[in-house]
C-alpha positions, 0 to 999 in steps of 0.5 A: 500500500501506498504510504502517502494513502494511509492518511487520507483511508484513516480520514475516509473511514473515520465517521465508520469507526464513530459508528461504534463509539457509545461515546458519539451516541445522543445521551438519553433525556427525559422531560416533565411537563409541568413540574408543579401540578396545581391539584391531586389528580392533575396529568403530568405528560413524560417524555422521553428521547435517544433510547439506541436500539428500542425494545418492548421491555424498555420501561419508565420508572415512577418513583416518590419520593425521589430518592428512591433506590431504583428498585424501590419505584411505586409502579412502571409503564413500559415505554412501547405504550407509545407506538411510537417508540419501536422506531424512533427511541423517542415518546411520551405518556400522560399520567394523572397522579395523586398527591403522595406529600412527597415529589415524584420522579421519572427513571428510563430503564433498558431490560431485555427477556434474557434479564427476567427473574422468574423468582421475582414475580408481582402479585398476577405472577408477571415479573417484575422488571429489572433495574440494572440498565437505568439509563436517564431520570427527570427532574423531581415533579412536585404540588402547588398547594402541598400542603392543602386538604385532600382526599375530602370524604363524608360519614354518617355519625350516630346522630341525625343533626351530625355529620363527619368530614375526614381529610388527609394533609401532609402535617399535624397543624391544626386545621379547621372545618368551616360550614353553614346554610349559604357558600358565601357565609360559611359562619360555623366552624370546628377543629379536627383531630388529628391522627396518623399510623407508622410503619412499625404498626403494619404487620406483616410484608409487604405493608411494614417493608421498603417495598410497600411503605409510603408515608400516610399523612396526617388524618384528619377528623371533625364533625359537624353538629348541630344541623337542621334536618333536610337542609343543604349546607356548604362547608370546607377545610383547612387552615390559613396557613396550610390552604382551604379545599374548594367548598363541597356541600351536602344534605342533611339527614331528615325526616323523610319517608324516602331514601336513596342509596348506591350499594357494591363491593370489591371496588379497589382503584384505579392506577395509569400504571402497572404496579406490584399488584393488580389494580381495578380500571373498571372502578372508574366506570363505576364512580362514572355512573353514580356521580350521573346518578347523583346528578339525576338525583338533584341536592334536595334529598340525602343519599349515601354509598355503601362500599361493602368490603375490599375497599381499595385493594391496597394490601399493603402498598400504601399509595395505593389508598391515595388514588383511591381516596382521590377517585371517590372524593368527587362522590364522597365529599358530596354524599356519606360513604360508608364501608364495612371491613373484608379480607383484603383489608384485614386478614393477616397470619396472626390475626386474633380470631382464627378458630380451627374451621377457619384455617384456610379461610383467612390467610394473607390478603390484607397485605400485612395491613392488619386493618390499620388503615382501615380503621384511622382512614375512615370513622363510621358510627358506633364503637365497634372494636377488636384489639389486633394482639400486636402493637398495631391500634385495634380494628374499629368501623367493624359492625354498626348500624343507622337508620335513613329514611324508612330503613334501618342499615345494618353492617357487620364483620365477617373477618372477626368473631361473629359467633354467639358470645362475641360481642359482634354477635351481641350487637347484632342480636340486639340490634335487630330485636330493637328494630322499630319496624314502624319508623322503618319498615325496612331492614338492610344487612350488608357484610362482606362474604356471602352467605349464600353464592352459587359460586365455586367457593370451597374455600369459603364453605366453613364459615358459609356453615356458621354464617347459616348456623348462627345468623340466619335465625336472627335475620329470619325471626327479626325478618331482615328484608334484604342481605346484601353481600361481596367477596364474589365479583359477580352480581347474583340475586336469590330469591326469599331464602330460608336454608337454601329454600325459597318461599314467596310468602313467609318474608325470608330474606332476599340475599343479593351478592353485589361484589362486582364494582370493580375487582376481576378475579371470578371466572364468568357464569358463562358455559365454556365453548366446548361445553355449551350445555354444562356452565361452569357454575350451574345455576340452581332455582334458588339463583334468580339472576346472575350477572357478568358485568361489572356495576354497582346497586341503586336502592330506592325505598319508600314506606311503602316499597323497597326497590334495588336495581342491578345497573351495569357499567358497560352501558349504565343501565339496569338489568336486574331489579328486585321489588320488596313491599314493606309486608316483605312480599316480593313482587315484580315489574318492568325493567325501565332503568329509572326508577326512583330517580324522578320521584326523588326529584330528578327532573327538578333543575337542568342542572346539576348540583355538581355542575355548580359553583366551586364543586366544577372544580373536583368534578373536572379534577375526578374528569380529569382523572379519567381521561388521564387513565382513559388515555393511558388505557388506549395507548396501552392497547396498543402495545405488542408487550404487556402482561396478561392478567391471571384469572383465579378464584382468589377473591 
C-alpha cells in the first residue's frame, strides 16, 4: 500500500469507526411537563428521547419520593405504550397522579427477556422488571398547594343533626372545618383531630417493608353538629396557613319517608400504571355512573354509598389508598360513604380470631395491613372494636348500624368473631330485636362474604356453615328484608331464602351478592365453548339472576316499597331489579332503568348540583382523572408487550 494513502483511508473511514463509539451516541433525556401540578389528580405528560436500539421491555420508572433506590419505584409503564417508540427511541405518556406529600420522579430503564427473574414475580405472577440498565431520570415533579386538604370524604355519625368530614394533609397543624346554610357565609366552624399510623404498626410484608411503605399523612377528623334536618349546607377545610379545599356541600339527614342509596363491593382503584399488584380500571366506570346518578338525583334529598368490603385493594402498598381516596372524593365529599371491613383489608397470619374451621379461610390478603388503615382512614358510627394482639391500634368501623329514611342499615364483620358470645354477635342480636319496624319498615344487612353464592367457593364453605348456623335465625325471626353481600365479583340475586329454600310468602330474606364494582378475579357464569350445555357454575332455582358485568346497586325505598336495581357499567343501565313491599312480599315489574330517580326529584333543575359553583372544580379534577387513565388505557392497547392478567378464584 501506498504510504502517502494511509492518511487520507484513516480520514475516509473515520465517521465508520464513530459508528461504534457509545461515546458519539445522543445521551438519553427525559422531560416533565409541568413540574408543579396545581391539584391531586392533575396529568403530568413524560417524555422521553435517544433510547439506541428500542425494545418492548424498555420501561419508565415512577418513583416518590425521589430518592428512591431504583428498585424501590411505586409502579412502571413500559415505554412501547407509545407506538411510537419501536422506531424512533423517542415518546411520551400522560399520567394523572395523586398527591403522595412527597415529589415524584421519572427513571428510563433498558431490560431485555434474557434479564427476567422468574423468582421475582408481582402479585398476577408477571415479573417484575429489572433495574440494572437505568439509563436517564427527570427532574423531581412536585404540588402547588402541598400542603392543602385532600382526599375530602363524608360519614354518617350516630346522630341525625351530625355529620363527619375526614381529610388527609401532609402535617399535624391544626386545621379547621368551616360550614353553614349559604357558600358565601360559611359562619360555623370546628377543629379536627388529628391522627396518623407508622410503619412499625403494619404487620406483616409487604405493608411494614421498603417495598410497600409510603408515608400516610396526617388524618384528619371533625364533625359537624348541630344541623337542621333536610337542609343543604356548604362547608370546607383547612387552615390559613396550610390552604382551604374548594367548598363541597351536602344534605342533611331528615325526616323523610324516602331514601336513596348506591350499594357494591370489591371496588379497589384505579392506577395509569402497572404496579406490584393488580389494580381495578373498571372502578372508574363505576364512580362514572353514580356521580350521573347523583346528578339525576338533584341536592334536595340525602343519599349515601355503601362500599361493602375490599375497599381499595391496597394490601399493603400504601399509595395505593391515595388514588383511591382521590377517585371517590368527587362522590364522597358530596354524599356519606360508608364501608364495612373484608379480607383484603384485614386478614393477616396472626390475626386474633382464627378458630380451627377457619384455617384456610383467612390467610394473607390484607397485605400485612392488619386493618390499620382501615380503621384511622375512615370513622363510621358506633364503637365497634377488636384489639389486633400486636402493637398495631385495634380494628374499629367493624359492625354498626343507622337508620335513613324508612330503613334501618345494618353492617357487620365477617373477618372477626361473629359467633354467639362475641360481642359482634351481641350487637347484632340486639340490634335487630330493637328494630322499630314502624319508623322503618325496612331492614338492610350488608357484610362482606356471602352467605349464600352459587359460586365455586370451597374455600369459603366453613364459615358459609356458621354464617347459616348462627345468623340466619336472627335475620329470619327479626325478618331482615334484604342481605346484601361481596367477596364474589359477580352480581347474583336469590330469591326469599330460608336454608337454601325459597318461599314467596313467609318474608325470608332476599340475599343479593353485589361484589362486582370493580375487582376481576371470578371466572364468568358463562358455559365454556366446548361445553355449551354444562356452565361452569350451574345455576340452581334458588339463583334468580346472575350477572357478568361489572356495576354497582341503586336502592330506592319508600314506606311503602323497597326497590334495588342491578345497573351495569358497560352501558349504565339496569338489568336486574328486585321489588320488596314493606309486608316483605316480593313482587315484580318492568325493567325501565329509572326508577326512583324522578320521584326523588330528578327532573327538578337542568342542572346539576355538581355542575355548580366551586364543586366544577373536583368534578373536572375526578374528569380529569379519567381521561388521564382513559388515555393511558388506549395507548396501552396498543402495545405488542404487556402482561396478561391471571384469572383465579382468589377473591
Amino acid at each position: 500500500m501506498n504510504m502517502d494513502l494511509l492518511p487520507r483511508l484513516l480520514l475516509l473511514l473515520l465517521p465508520l469507526f464513530s459508528l461504534f463509539d457509545s461515546s458519539s451516541q445522543s445521551p438519553v433525556s427525559i422531560s416533565v411537563s409541568p413540574t408543579v401540578l396545581a391539584n391531586s389528580g392533575d396529568t403530568l405528560r413524560i417524555r422521553w428521547t435517544g433510547v439506541d436500539s428500542p425494545s418492548d421491555l424498555d420501561w419508565l420508572g415512577i418513583y416518590s419520593p425521589p430518592d428512591s433506590p431504583d428498585d424501590l419505584f411505586i409502579g412502571y409503564v413500559f415505554l412501547s405504550s407509545d407506538p411510537a417508540y419501536r422506531t424512533s427511541g423517542s415518546g411520551s405518556i400522560s399520567l394523572p397522579l395523586p398527591n403522595l406529600r412527597a415529589n415524584y420522579s421519572f427513571r428510563v430503564f433498558r431490560w431485555s427477556k434474557s434479564e427476567i427473574d422468574p423468582k421475582k414475580l408481582d402479585h398476577d405472577h408477571n415479573p417484575i422488571p429489572g433495574t440494572r440498565h437505568h439509563l436517564a431520570t427527570s427532574e423531581p415533579v412536585g404540588f402547588l398547594a402541598e400542603r392543602r386538604p385532600e382526599q375530602v370524604h363524608l360519614s354518617f355519625t350516630d346522630r341525625d343533626d351530625e355529620m363527619r368530614v375526614m381529610f388527609v394533609t401532609g402535617d399535624k397543624e391544626e386545621r379547621l372545618v368551616r360550614f353553614g346554610k349559604s357558600e358565601r357565609k360559611l359562619q360555623f366552624s370546628v377543629k379536627s383531630s388529628v391522627d396518623r399510623y407508622e410503619r412499625e404498626d403494619m404487620c406483616d410484608s409487604p405493608a411494614n417493608e421498603t417495598s410497600g411503605w409510603r408515608d400516610p399523612g396526617w388524618i384528619h377528623s371533625a364533625v359537624m353538629k348541630g344541623l337542621k334536618k333536610g337542609v343543604r349546607y356548604f362547608y370546607q377545610v383547612g387552615s390559613d396557613s396550610g390552604g382551604w379545599s374548594p367548598i363541597y356541600r351536602f344534605t342533611s339527614r331528615d325526616d323523610s319517608d324516602e331514601v336513596f342509596a348506591f350499594l357494591f363491593g370489591d371496588m379497589g382503584t384505579a392506577t395509569p400504571y402497572t404496579t406490584f399488584s393488580r389494580t381495578q380500571g373498571e372502578s372508574i366506570s363505576t364512580m362514572k355512573w353514580i356521580l350521573r346518578d347523583l346528578e339525576a338525583l338533584g341536592p334536595s334529598k340525602p343519599s349515601f354509598v355503601s362500599h361493602i368490603g375490599d375497599i381499595s385493594y391496597a394490601r399493603g402498598y400504601s399509595w395505593l389508598w391515595d388514588h383511591f381516596f382521590t377517585q371517590i372524593e368527587p362522590v364522597a365529599a358530596y354524599v356519606p360513604y360508608h364501608v364495612c371491613i373484608g379480607n383484603h383489608e384485614y386478614d393477616w397470619p396472626a390475626q386474633p380470631w382464627k378458630p380451627d374451621w377457619a384455617q384456610t379461610i383467612y390467610g394473607k390478603d390484607g397485605g400485612g395491613e392488619c386493618g390499620v388503615p382501615y380503621s384511622l382512614r375512615f370513622s363510621m358510627p358506633g364503637n365497634s372494636s377488636e384489639p389486633t394482639g400486636s402493637r398495631a391500634p385495634a380494628t374499629r368501623n367493624l359492625y354498626y348500624s343507622f337508620d335513613v329514611g324508612p330503613v334501618h342499615f345494618v353492617y357487620m364483620s365477617t373477618e372477626t368473631n361473629f359467633l354467639p358470645g362475641s360481642a359482634q354477635y351481641d350487637f347484632l342480636k340486639n340490634d335487630l330485636e330493637s328494630v322499630d319496624r314502624e319508623r322503618t319498615p325496612f331492614v338492610v344487612m350488608q357484610g362482606h362474604r356471602p352467605m349464600y353464592t352459587t359460586s365455586y367457593e370451597s374455600r369459603d364453605a366453613p364459615i358459609r356453615a356458621k354464617m347459616l348456623e348462627h345468623l340466619e335465625p336472627l335475620f329470619i325471626e327479626n325478618r331482615v328484608t334484604l342481605a346484601l353481600w361481596g367477596h364474589v365479583h359477580r352480581y347474583e340475586r336469590f330469591c326469599p331464602l330460608r336454608n337454601f329454600t325459597c318461599s314467596a310468602t313467609e318474608g325470608y330474606p332476599v340475599h343479593v351478592v353485589i361484589g362486582m364494582a370493580g375487582q376481576d378475579w371470578q371466572p364468568l357464569w358463562q358455559p365454556r365453548s366446548d361445553h355449551l350445555a354444562d356452565p361452569v357454575y350451574p345455576q340452581p332455582a334458588r339463583s334468580l339472576y346472575r350477572g357478568g358485568e361489572f356495576g354497582y346497586t341503586r336502592l330506592f325505598a319508600s314506606r311503602e316499597k323497597l326497590t334495588l336495581s342491578y345497573v351495569g357499567n358497560h352501558d349504565g343501565k339496569v338489568h336486574d331489579k328486585v321489588e320488596i313491599l314493606a309486608s316483605g312480599l316480593v313482587v315484580s315489574s318492568p325493567i325501565d332503568g329509572t326508577e326512583g330517580l324522578q320521584k326523588a326529584g330528578a327532573a327538578e333543575s337542568s342542572f346539576s348540583w355538581f355542575m355548580k359553583g366551586a364543586s366544577v372544580l373536583i368534578l373536572g379534577a375526578f374528569m380529569g382523572y379519567i381521561l388521564g387513565y382513559v388515555s393511558h388505557a388506549q395507548r396501552e392497547g396498543t402495545m405488542r408487550w404487556r402482561w396478561t392478567p391471571v384469572k383465579n378464584d382468589d377473591v
